[in-house]
MDTraj code that builds the backbone (N, CA, C; nanometers):
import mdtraj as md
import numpy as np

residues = "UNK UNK UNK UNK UNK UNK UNK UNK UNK UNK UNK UNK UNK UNK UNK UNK UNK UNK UNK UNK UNK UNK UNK UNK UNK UNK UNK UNK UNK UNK UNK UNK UNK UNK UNK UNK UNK UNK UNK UNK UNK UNK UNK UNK UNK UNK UNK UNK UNK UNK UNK UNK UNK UNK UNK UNK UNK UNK UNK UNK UNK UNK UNK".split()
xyz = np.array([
    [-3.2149, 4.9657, -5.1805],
    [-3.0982, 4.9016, -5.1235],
    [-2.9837, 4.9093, -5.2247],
    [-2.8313, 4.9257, -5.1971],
    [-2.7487, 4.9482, -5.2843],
    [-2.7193, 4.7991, -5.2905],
    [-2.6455, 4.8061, -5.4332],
    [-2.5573, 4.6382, -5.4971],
    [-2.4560, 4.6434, -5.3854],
    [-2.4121, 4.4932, -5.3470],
    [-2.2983, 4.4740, -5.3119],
    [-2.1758, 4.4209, -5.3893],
    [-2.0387, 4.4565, -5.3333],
    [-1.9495, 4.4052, -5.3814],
    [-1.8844, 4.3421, -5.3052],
    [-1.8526, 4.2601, -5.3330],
    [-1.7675, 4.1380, -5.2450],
    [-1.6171, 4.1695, -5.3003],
    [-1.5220, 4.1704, -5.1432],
    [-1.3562, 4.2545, -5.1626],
    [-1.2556, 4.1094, -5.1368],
    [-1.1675, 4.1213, -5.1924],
    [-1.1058, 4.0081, -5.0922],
    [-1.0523, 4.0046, -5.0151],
    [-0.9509, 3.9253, -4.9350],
    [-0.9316, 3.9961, -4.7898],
    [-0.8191, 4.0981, -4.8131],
    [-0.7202, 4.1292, -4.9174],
    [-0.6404, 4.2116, -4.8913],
    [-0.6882, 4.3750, -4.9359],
    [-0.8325, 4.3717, -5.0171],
    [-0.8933, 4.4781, -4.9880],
    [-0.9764, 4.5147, -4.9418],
    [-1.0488, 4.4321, -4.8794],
    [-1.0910, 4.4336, -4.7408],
    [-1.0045, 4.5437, -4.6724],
    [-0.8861, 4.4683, -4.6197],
    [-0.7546, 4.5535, -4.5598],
    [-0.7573, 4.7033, -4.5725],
    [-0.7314, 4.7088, -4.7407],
    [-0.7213, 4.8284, -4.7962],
    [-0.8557, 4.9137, -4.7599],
    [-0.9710, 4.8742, -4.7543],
    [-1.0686, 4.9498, -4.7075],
    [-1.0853, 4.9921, -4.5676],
    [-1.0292, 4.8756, -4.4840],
    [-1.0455, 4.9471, -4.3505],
    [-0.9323, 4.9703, -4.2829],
    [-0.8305, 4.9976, -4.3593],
    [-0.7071, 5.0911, -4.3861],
    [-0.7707, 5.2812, -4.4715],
    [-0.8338, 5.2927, -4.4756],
    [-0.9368, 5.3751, -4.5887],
    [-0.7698, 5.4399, -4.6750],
    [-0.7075, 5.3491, -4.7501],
    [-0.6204, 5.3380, -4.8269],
    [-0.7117, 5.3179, -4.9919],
    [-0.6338, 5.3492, -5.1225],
    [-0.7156, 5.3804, -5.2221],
    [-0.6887, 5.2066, -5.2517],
    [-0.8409, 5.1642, -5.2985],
    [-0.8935, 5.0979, -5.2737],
    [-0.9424, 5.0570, -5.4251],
    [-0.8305, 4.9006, -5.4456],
    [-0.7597, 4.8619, -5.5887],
    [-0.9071, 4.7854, -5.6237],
    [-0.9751, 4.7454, -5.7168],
    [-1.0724, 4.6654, -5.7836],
    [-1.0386, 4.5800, -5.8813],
    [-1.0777, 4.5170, -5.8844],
    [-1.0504, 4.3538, -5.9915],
    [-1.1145, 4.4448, -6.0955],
    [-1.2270, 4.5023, -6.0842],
    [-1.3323, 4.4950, -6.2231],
    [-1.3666, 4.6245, -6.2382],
    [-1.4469, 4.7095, -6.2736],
    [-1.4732, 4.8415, -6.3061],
    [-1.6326, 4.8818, -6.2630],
    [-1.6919, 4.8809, -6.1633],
    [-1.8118, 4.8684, -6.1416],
    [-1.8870, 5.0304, -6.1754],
    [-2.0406, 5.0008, -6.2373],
    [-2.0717, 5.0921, -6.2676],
    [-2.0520, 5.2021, -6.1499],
    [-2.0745, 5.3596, -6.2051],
    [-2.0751, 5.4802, -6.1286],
    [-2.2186, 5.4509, -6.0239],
    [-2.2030, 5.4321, -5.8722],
    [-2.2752, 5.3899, -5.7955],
    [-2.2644, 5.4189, -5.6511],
    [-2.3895, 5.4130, -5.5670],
    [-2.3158, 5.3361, -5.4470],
    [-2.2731, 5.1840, -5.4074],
    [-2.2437, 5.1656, -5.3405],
    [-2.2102, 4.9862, -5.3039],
    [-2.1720, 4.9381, -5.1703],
    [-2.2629, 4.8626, -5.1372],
    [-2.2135, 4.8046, -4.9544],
    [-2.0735, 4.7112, -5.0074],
    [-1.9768, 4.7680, -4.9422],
    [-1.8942, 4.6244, -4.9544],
    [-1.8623, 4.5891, -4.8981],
    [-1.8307, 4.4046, -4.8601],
    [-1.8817, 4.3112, -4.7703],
    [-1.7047, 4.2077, -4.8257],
    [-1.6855, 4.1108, -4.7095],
    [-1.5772, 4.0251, -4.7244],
    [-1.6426, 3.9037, -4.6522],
    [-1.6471, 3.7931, -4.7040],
    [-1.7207, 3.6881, -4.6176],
    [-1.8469, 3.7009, -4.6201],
    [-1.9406, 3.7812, -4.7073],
    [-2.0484, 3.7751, -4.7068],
    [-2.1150, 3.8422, -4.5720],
    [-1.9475, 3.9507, -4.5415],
    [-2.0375, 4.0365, -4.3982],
    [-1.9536, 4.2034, -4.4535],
    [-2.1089, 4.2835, -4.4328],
    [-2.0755, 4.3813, -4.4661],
    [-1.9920, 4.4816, -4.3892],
    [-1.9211, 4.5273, -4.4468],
    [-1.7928, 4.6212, -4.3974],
    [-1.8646, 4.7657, -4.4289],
    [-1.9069, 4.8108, -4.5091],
    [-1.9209, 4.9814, -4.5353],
    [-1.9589, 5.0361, -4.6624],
    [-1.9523, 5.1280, -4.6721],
    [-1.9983, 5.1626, -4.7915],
    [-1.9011, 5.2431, -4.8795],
    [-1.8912, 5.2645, -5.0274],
    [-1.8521, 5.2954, -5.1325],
    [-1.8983, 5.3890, -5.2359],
    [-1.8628, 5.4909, -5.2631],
    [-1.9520, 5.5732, -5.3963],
    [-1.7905, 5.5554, -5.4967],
    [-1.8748, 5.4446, -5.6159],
    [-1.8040, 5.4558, -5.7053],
    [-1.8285, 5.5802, -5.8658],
    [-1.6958, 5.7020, -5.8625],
    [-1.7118, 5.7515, -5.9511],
    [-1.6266, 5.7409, -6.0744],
    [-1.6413, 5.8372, -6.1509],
    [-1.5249, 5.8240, -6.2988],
    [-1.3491, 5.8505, -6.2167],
    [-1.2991, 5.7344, -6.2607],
    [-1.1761, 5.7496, -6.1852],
    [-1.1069, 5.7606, -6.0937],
    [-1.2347, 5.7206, -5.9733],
    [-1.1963, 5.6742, -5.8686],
    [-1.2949, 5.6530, -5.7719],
    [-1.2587, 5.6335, -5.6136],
    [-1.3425, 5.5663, -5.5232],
    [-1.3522, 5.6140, -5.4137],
    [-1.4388, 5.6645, -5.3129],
    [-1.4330, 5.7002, -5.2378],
    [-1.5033, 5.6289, -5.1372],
    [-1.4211, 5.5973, -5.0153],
    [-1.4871, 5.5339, -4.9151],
    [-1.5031, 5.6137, -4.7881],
    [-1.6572, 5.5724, -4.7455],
    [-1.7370, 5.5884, -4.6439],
    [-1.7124, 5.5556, -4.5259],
    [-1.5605, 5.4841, -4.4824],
    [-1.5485, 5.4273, -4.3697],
    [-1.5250, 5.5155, -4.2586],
    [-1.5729, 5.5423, -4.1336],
    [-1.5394, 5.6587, -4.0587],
    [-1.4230, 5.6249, -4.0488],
    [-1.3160, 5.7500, -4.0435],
    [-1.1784, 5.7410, -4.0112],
    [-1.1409, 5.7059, -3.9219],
    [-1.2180, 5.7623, -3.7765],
    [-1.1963, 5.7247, -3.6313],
    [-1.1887, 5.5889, -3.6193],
    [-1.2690, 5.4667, -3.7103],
    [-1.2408, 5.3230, -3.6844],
    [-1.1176, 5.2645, -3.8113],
    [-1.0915, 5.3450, -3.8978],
    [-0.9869, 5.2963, -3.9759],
    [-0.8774, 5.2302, -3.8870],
    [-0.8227, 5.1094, -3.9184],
    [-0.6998, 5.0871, -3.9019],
    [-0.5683, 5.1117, -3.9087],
    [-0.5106, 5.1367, -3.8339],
    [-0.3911, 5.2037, -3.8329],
    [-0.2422, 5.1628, -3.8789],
    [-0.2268, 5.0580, -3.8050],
    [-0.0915, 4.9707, -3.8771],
    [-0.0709, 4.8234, -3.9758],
])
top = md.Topology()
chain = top.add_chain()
for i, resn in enumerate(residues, 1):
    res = top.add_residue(resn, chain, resSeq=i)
    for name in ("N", "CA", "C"):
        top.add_atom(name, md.element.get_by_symbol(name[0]), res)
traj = md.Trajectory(xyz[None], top)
């Protein structure tokens, strides 16, 4: 099972905006469910210098 990270709600936003996707902290090179409210949103592969999210585009948010 991957670690989770808990987002807050304005990157939350940023994630399901699949906008680059700011972090408080520096989490190891990983995967990661990340969750807002203790409900999971999607997944994350964190690498050296940046982040890439897993969110299908087709449900990204738009405005």
């Amino acid at each position: 099972m991957y670690p989770r990270l808990e987002l807050t709600q304005p990157q939350a936003i940023q994630f399901l905006k699949k906008e680059e996707l700011q972090l408080d902290s520096s989490p190891e090179k990983s995967w990661y469910i990340v969750t807002f409210n203790a409900n999971p949103l999607g997944l994350i592969k964190v690498l050296e210098g940046r982040i890439n999210n897993y969110y299908p585009g087709n449900y990204r948010i738009l405005k």
